[in-house]
N, C-alpha and C positions, 0 to 999 in steps of 0.2 A: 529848628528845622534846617537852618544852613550846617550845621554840624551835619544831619542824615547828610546832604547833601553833598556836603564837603568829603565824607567817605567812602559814599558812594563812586564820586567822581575821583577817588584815589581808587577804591579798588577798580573802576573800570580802565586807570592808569597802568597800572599793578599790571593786569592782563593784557593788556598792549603788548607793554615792554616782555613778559615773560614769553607771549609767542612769539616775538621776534628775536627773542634768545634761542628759542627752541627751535626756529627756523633757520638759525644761522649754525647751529649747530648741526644742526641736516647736512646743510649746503655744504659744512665742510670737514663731513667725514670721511672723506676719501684720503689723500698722501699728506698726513700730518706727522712730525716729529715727536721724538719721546715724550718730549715736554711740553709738547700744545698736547696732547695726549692724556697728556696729568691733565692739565689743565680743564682739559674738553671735559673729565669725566667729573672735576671738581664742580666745573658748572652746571653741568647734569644733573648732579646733586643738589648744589642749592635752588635752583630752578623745582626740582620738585619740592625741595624742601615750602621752598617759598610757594608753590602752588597750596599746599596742605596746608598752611598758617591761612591762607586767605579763602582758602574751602570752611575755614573755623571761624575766621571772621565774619565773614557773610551766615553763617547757622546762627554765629551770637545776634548778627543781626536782626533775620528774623525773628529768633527768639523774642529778643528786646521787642520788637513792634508791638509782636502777638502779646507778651506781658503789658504793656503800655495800653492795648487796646482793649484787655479784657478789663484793668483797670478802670477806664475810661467809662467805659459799659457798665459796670458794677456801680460807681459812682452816679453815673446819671439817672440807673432806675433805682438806685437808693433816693437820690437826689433831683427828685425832675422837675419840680419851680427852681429852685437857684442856678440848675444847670441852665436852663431857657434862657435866667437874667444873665446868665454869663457869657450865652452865645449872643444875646442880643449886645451887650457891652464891649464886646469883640468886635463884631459885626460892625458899631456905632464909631468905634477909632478907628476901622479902615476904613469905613465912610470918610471919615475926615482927614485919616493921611493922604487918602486918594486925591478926594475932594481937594486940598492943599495947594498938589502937584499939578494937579489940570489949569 
């Protein structure tokens, strides 16, 4: 679960940083030299570039969920006593990590 978690809160990094690439290249497109010039249209590029790798990361994400879920589904009404004992046995260790910490 901290792994979703942990990517999530990267790709919501990821698009931070990428708008205010994109905004600052706004800001300053006006009297730039040859070579901020290169440069501006280099990052333009990777910027989209990097937009598209994380437009593909977030589909595989979902992907993944929806495959984990229909899994999930499949097993349980294959399996619907052992799934119960399993949720109750879950249930029964945060009881008690809980329980612990209070």
């Amino acid at each position: 679960m901290s792994d979703v978690v942990t990517k999530e809160k990267l790709i919501d990094d990821v698009k931070v940083v990428l708008h205010d690439a994109d905004a600052l290249l706004q800001e300053t497109a006006g009297n730039l030299g040859e070579k901020a010039r290169e440069a501006r249209v280099r990052l333009e590029k990777g910027i989209k570039a990097a937009k598209e790798r994380l437009s593909e990361l977030q589909k595989q994400g979902v992907e993944q969920a929806k495959a984990a879920a229909k899994a999930t589904d499949q097993f349980v009404n294959e399996h619907p006593w052992p799934s119960v004992g399993i949720a109750f046995a879950v249930g029964a260790l945060i009881g008690l990590v809980i329980g612990r910490r209070s």
